[in-house]
C-alpha positions as YAML, in Angstrom:
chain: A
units: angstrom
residues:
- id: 1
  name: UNK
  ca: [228.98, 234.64, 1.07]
- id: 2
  name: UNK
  ca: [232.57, 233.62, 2.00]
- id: 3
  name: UNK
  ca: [231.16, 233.28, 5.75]
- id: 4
  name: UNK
  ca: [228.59, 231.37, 4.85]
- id: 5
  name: UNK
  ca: [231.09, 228.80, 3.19]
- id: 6
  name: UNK
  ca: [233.13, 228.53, 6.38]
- id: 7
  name: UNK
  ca: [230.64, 228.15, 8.82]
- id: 8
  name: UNK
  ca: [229.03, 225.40, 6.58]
- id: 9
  name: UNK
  ca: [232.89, 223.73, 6.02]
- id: 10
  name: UNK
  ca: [232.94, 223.65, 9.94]
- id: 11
  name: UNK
  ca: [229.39, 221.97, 10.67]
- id: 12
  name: UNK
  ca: [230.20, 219.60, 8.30]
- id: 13
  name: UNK
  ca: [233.33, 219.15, 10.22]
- id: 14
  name: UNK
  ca: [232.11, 218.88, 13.44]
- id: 15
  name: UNK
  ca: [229.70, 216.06, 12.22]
- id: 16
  name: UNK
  ca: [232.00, 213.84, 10.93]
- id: 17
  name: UNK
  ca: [234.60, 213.99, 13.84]
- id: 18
  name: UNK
  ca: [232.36, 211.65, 16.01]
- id: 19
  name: UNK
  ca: [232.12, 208.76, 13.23]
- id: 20
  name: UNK
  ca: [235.69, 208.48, 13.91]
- id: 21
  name: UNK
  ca: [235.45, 208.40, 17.41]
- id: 22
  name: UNK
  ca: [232.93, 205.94, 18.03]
- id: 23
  name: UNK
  ca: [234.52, 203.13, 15.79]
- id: 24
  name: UNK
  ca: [236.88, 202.78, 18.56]
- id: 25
  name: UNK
  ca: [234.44, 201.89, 21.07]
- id: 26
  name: UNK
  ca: [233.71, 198.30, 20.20]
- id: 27
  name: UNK
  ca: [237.73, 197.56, 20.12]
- id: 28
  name: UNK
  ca: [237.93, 198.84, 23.63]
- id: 29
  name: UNK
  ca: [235.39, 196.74, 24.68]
- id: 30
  name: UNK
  ca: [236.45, 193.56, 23.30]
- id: 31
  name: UNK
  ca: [239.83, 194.39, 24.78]
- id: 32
  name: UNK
  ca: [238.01, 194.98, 28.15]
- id: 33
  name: UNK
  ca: [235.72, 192.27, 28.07]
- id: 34
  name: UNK
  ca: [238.33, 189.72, 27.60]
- id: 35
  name: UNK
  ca: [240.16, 190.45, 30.43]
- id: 36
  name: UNK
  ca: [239.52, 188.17, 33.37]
- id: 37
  name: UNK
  ca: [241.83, 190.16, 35.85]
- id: 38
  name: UNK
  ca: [239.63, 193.93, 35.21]
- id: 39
  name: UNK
  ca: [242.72, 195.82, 35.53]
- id: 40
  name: UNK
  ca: [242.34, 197.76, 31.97]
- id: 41
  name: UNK
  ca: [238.70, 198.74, 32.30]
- id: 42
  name: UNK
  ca: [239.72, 200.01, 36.01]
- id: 43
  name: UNK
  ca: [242.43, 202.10, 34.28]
- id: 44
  name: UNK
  ca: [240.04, 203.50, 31.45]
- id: 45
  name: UNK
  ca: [237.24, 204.20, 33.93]
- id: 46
  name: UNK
  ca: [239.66, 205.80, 36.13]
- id: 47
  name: UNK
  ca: [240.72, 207.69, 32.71]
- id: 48
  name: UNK
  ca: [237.32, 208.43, 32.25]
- id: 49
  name: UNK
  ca: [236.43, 210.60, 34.94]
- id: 50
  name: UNK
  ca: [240.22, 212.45, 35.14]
- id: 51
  name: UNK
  ca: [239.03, 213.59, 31.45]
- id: 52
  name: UNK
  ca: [235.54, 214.40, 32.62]
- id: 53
  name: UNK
  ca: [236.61, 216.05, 35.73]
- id: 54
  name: UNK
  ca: [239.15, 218.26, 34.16]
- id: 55
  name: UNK
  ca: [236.71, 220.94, 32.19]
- id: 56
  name: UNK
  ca: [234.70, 221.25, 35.61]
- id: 57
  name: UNK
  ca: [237.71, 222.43, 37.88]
- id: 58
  name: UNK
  ca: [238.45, 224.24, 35.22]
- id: 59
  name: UNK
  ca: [235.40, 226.09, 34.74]
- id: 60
  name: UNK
  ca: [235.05, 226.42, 38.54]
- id: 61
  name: UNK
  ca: [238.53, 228.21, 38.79]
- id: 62
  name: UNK
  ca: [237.29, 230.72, 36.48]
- id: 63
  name: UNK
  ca: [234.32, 231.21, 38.24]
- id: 64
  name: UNK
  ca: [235.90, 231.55, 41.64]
- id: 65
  name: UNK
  ca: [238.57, 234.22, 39.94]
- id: 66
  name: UNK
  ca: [235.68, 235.67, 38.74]
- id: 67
  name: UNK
  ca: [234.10, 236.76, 42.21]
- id: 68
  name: UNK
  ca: [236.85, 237.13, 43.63]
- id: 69
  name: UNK
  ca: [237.80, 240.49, 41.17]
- id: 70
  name: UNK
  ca: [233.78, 241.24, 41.55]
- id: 71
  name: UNK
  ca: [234.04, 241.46, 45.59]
- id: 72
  name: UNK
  ca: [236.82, 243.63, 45.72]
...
């Protein structure tokens, strides 16, 4: 029963962590919008895909670790 209560405490969780995230969205792109020069939205797109890009080289380290130990 006590599991039950956890796992539903962290769905519910989960759920509302995005609400917070996406009421920042429309600041940024007011911000971004009224610059004439483009200097900030290069910078956050450029942010962007360093944050995307991270997981993925991670992931394909472990991989490559991974076959390396398998092929010897």
């Amino acid at each position: 029963m006590h599991t039950k209560r956890l796992i539903l405490l962290v769905v519910v969780v989960l759920l509302l962590i995005p609400i917070d995230a996406e009421a920042q969205c429309a600041m940024c792109r007011a911000v971004l919008e009224s610059e004439s020069s483009g200097k900030a939205a290069e910078g956050i797109n450029n942010g962007i895909v360093y944050l995307m890009a991270i997981p993925y080289v991670l992931v394909a380290g472990l991989f490559y670790f991974i076959y390396r130990k398998m092929r010897s």
